[in-house]
OpenMM code with the backbone's topology and positions (N, CA, C; nanometers):
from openmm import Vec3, app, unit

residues = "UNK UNK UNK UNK UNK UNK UNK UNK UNK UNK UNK UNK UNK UNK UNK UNK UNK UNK UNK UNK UNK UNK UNK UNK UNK UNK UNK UNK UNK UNK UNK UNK UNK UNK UNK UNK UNK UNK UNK UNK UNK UNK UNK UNK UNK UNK UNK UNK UNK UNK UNK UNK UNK UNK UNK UNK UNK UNK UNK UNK UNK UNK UNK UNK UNK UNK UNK UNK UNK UNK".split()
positions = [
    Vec3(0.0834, -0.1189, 0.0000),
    Vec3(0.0000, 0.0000, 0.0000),
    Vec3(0.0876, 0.1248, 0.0000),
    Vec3(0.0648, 0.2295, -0.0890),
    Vec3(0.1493, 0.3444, -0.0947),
    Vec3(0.0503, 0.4499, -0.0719),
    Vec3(0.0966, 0.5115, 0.0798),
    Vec3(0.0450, 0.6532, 0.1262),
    Vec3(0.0730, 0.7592, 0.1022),
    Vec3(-0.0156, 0.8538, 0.0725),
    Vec3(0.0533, 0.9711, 0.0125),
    Vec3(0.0598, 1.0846, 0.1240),
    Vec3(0.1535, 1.2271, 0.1421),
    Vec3(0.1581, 1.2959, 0.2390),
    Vec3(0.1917, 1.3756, 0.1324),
    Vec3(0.0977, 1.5105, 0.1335),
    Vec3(0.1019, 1.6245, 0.0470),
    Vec3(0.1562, 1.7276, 0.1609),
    Vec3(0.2093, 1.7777, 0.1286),
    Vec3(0.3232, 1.8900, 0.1488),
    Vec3(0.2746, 2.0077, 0.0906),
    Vec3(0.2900, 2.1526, 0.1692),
    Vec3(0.2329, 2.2666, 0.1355),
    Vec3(0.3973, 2.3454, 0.0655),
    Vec3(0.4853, 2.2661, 0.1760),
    Vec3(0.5853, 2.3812, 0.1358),
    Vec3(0.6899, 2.3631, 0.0102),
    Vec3(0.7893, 2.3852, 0.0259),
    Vec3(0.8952, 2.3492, -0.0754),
    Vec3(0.9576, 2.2110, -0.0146),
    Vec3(0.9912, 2.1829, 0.0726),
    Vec3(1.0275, 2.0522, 0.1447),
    Vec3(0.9822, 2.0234, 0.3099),
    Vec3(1.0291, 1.9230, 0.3492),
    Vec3(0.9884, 1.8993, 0.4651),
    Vec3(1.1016, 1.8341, 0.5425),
    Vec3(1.1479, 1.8130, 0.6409),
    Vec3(1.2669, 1.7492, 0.6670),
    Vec3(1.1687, 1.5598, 0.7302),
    Vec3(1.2810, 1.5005, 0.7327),
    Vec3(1.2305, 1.3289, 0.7718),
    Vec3(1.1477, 1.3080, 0.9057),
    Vec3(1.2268, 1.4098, 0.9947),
    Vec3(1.1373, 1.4086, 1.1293),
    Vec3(0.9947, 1.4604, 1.1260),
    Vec3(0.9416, 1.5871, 1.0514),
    Vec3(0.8676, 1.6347, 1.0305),
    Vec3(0.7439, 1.5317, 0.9762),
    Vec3(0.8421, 1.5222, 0.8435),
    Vec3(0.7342, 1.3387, 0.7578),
    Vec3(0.6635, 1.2496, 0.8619),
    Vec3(0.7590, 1.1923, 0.9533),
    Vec3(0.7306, 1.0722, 1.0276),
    Vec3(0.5822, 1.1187, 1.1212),
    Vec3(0.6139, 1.2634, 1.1735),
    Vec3(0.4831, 1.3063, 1.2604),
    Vec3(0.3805, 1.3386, 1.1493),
    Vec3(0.3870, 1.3669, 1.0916),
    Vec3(0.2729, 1.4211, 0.9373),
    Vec3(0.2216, 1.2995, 0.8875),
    Vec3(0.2990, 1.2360, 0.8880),
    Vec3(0.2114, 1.0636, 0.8901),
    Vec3(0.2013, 1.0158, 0.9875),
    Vec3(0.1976, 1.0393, 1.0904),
    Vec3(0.1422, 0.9425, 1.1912),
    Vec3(0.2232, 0.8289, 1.2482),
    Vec3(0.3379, 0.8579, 1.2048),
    Vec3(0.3989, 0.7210, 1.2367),
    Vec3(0.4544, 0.7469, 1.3977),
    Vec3(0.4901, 0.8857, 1.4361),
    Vec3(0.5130, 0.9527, 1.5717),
    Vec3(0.4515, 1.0125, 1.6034),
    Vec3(0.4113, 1.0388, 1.7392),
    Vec3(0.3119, 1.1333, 1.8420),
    Vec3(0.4149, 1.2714, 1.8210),
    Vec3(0.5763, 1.2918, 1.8619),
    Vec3(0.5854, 1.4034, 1.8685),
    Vec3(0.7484, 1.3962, 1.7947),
    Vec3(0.7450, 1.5437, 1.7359),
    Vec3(0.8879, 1.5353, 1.7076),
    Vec3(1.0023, 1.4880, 1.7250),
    Vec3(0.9986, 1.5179, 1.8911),
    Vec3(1.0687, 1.4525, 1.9491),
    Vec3(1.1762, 1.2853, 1.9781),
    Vec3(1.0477, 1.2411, 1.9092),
    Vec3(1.0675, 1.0755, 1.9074),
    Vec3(1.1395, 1.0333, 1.7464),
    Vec3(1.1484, 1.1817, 1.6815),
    Vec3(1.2004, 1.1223, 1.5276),
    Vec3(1.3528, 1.0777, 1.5547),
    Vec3(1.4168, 1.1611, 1.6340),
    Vec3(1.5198, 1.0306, 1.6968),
    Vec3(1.5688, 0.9581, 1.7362),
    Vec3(1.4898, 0.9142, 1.7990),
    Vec3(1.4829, 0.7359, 1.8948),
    Vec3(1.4139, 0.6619, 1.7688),
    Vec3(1.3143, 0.6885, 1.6787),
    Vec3(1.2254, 0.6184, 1.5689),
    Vec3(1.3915, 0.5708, 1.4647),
    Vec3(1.4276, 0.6551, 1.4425),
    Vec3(1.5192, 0.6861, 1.3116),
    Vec3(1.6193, 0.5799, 1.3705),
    Vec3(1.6760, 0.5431, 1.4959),
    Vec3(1.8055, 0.5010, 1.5676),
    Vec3(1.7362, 0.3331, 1.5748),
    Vec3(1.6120, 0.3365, 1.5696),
    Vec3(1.5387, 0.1510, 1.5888),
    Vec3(1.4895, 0.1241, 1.4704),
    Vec3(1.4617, 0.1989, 1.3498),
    Vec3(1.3727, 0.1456, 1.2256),
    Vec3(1.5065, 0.2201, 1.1234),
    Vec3(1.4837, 0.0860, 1.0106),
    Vec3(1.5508, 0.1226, 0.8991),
    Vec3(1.4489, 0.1969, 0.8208),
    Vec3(1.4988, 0.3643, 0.7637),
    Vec3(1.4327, 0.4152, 0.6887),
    Vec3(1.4815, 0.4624, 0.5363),
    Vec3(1.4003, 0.4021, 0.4616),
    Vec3(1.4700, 0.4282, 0.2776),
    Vec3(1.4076, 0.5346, 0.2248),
    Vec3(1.5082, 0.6370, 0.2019),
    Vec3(1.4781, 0.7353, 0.1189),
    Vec3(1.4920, 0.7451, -0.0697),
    Vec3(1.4019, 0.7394, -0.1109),
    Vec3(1.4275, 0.6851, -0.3133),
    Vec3(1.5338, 0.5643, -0.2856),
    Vec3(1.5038, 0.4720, -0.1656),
    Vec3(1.5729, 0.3521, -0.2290),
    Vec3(1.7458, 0.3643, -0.1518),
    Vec3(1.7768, 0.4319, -0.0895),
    Vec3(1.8740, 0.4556, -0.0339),
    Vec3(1.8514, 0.4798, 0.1107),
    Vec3(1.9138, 0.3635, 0.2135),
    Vec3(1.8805, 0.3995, 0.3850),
    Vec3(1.9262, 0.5332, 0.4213),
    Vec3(1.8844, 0.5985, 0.5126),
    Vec3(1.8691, 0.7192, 0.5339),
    Vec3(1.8399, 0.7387, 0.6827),
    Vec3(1.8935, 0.7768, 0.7952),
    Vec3(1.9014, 0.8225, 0.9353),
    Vec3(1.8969, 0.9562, 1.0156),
    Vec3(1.8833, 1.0526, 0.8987),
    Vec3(1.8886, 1.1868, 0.9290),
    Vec3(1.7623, 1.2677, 0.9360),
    Vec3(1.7140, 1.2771, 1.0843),
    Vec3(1.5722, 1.3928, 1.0720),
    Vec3(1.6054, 1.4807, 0.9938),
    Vec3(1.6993, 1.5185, 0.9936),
    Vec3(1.6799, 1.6339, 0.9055),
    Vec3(1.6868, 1.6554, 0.7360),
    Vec3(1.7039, 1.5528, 0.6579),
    Vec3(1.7022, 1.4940, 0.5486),
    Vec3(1.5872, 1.5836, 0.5165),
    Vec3(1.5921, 1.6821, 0.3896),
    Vec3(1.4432, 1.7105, 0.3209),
    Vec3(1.4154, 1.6244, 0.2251),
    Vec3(1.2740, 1.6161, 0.2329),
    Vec3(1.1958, 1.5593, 0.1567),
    Vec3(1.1299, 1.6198, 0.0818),
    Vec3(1.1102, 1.6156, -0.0601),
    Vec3(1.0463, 1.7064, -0.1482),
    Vec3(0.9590, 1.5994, -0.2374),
    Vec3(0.8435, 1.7054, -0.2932),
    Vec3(0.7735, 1.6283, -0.3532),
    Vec3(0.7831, 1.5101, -0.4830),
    Vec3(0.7401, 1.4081, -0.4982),
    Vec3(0.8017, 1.3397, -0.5741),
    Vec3(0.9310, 1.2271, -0.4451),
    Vec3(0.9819, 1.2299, -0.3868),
    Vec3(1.0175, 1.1456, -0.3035),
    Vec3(0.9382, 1.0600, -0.2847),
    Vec3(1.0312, 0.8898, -0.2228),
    Vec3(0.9665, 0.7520, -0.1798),
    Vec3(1.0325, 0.7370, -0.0559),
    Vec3(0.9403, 0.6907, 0.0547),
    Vec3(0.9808, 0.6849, 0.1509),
    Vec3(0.9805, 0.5564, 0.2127),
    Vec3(1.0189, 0.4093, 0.2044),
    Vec3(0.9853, 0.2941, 0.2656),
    Vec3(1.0141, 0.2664, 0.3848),
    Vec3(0.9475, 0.2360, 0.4741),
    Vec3(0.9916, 0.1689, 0.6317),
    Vec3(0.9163, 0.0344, 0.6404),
    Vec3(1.0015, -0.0339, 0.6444),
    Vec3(0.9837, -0.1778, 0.6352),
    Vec3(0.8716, -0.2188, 0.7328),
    Vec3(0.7889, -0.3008, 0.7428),
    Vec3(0.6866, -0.3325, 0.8484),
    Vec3(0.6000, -0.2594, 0.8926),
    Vec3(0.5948, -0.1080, 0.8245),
    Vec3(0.5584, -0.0308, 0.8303),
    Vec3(0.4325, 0.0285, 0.7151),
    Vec3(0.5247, 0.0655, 0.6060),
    Vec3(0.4971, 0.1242, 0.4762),
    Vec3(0.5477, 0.1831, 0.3720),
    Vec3(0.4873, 0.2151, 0.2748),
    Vec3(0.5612, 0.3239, 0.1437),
    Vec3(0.5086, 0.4321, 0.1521),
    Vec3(0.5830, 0.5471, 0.1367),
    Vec3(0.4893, 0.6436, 0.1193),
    Vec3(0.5716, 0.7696, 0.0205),
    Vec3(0.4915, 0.8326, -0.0293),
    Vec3(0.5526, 0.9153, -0.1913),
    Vec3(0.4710, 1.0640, -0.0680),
    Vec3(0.5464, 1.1317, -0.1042),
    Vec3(0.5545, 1.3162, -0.0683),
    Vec3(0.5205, 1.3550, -0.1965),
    Vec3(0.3786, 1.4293, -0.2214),
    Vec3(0.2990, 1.5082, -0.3529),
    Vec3(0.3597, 1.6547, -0.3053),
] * unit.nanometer
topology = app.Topology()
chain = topology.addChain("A")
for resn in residues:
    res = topology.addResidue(resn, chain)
    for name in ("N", "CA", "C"):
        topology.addAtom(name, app.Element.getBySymbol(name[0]), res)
């Protein structure tokens, strides 16, 4: 299943994503999330909240989901 998360701005950083989907209650936790789950950015693992994400990006977390940034 591929979820989509539309974005108002020009990008978003990874921590931001993870709470905008639901996958975290608070910002806060995008670094304890990021340090226990492998996260693929277009196909390449990726560990950095602060990583932007722009539209057109794929985001996979295994056991989790896919999800594309409009």
């Amino acid at each position: 299943m591929n979820n989509q998360i539309k974005i108002d701005t020009e990008y978003i950083t990874l921590g931001q994503f993870l709470k905008l989907a639901d996958i975290i209650q608070s910002g806060g936790m995008a670094k304890w999330f990021l340090s226990e789950h492998e996260v693929f950015v277009n196909g390449e693992l990726d560990q950095r909240r602060g990583r932007k994400l722009r539209a057109g990006d794929q985001i996979e977390i295994p056991s989790i989901g896919t999800f594309t940034v409009l």
